[in-house]
Legacy VTK file of the C-alpha trace (Angstrom):
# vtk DataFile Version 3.0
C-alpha trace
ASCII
DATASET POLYDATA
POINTS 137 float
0.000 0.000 0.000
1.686 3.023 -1.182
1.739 6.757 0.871
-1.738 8.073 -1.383
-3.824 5.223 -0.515
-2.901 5.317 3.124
-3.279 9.058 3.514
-6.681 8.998 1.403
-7.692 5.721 4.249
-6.899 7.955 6.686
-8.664 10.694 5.480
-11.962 8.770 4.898
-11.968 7.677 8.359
-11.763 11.141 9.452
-14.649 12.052 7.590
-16.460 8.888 8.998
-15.786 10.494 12.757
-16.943 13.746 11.301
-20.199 12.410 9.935
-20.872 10.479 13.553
-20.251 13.084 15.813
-22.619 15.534 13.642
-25.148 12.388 13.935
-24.856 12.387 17.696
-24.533 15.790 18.062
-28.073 15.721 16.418
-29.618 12.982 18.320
-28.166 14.424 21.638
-29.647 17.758 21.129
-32.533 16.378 20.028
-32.515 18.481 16.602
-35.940 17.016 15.069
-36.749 13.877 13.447
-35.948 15.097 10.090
-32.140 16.394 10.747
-31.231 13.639 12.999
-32.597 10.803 10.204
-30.935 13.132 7.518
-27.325 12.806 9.700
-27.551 9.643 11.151
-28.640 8.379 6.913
-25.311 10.907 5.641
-23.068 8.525 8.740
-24.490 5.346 7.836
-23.543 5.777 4.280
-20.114 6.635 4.957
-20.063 3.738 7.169
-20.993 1.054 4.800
-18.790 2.461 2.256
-15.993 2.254 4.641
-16.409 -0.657 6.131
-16.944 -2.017 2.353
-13.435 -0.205 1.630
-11.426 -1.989 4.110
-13.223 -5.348 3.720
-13.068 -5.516 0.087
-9.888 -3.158 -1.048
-7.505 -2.165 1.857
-7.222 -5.734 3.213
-6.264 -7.055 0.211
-3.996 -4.522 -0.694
-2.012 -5.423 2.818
-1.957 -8.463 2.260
0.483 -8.564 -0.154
3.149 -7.047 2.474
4.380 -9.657 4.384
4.579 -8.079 7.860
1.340 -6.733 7.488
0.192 -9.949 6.060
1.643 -12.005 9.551
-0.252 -8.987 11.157
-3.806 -8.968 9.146
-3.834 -12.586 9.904
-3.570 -12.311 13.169
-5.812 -9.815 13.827
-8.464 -11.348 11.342
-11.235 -12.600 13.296
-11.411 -9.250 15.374
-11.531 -7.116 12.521
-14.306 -9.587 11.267
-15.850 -9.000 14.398
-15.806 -5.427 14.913
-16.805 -5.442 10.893
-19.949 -7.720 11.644
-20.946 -5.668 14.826
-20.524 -2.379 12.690
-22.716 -4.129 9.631
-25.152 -4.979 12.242
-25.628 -1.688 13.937
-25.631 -0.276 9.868
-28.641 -2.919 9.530
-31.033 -1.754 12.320
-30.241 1.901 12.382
-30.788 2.209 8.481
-34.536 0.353 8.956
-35.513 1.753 12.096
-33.633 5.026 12.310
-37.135 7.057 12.072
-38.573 5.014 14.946
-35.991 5.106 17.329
-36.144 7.945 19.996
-33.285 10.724 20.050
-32.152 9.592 23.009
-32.080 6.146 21.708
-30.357 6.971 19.155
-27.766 8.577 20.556
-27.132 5.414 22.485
-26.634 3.129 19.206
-24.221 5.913 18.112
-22.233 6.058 21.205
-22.231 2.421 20.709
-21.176 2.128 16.842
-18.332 4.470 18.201
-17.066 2.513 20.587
-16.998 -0.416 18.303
-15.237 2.000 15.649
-12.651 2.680 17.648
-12.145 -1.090 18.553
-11.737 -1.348 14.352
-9.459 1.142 14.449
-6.949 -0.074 16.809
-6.913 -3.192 15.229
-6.292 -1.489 11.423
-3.658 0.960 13.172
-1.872 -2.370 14.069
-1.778 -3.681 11.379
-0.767 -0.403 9.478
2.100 -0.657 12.454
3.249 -3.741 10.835
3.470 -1.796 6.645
5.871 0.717 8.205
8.101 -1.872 10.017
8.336 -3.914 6.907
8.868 -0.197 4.723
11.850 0.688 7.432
13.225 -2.839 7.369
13.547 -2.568 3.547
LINES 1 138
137 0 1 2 3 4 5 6 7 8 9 10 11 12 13 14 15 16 17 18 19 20 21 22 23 24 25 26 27 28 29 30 31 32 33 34 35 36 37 38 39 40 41 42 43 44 45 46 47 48 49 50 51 52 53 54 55 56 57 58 59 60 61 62 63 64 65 66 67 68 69 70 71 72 73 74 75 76 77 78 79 80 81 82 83 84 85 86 87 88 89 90 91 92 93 94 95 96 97 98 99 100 101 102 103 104 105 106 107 108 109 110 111 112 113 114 115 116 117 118 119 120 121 122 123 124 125 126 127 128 129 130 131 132 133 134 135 136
């Protein structure tokens, strides 16, 4: 994985953090219906695409560095974890986001963040592991 697609990865999942803090920022203050189903829809769409990213396009792209290879295997079944947690939460929030209250909401969010961030450690390790194996060569 070369220096643009890492800093563009990076990037995305700042946006994603953007786009869920505006969603909880709505459901916490309770913004209306309409703004909180319009910002928790704009999160969940950044989500899936994300999620998609990594699953079907960063991973494999790692993969073919050997250290990060050793590492993405380790790490596997808690990044399909997190993923199928993350997928999950996608699921109910995207059919029932109009019928669940604000406050409710902002619970699921809180939620999908904490799961996020479990996702995250586990891709910053094995983005640990590229850099090793870029320093070592």
């Amino acid at each position: 994985m070369d220096s643009a697609h890492l800093h563009r990865w990076l990037r995305e999942r700042n946006a994603l953090i953007v786009k869920l803090v505006a969603a909880g920022t709505a459901a916490c203050d309770k913004s209306g219906a309409a703004a909180i189903r319009s910002a928790v829809a704009n999160f969940l769409d950044a989500l899936v695409d994300y999620i998609s990213a990594a699953h079907f396009d960063r991973f494999a792209r790692l993969a073919e560095h050997g250290g990060a290879a050793r590492a993405l295997t380790r790490c596997y079944p808690q990044v399909a974890r997190t993923t199928a947690r993350l997928i999950g939460c996608h699921d109910l929030l995207a059919e029932r986001s109009g019928a669940i209250p604000a406050e409710q909401m902002a619970e699921h969010l809180a939620r999908i963040g904490m799961t996020l961030e479990d996702h995250f450690v586990l891709e910053d390790y094995v983005l640990r592991a590229v850099g090793e194996v870029r320093r070592a060569a």
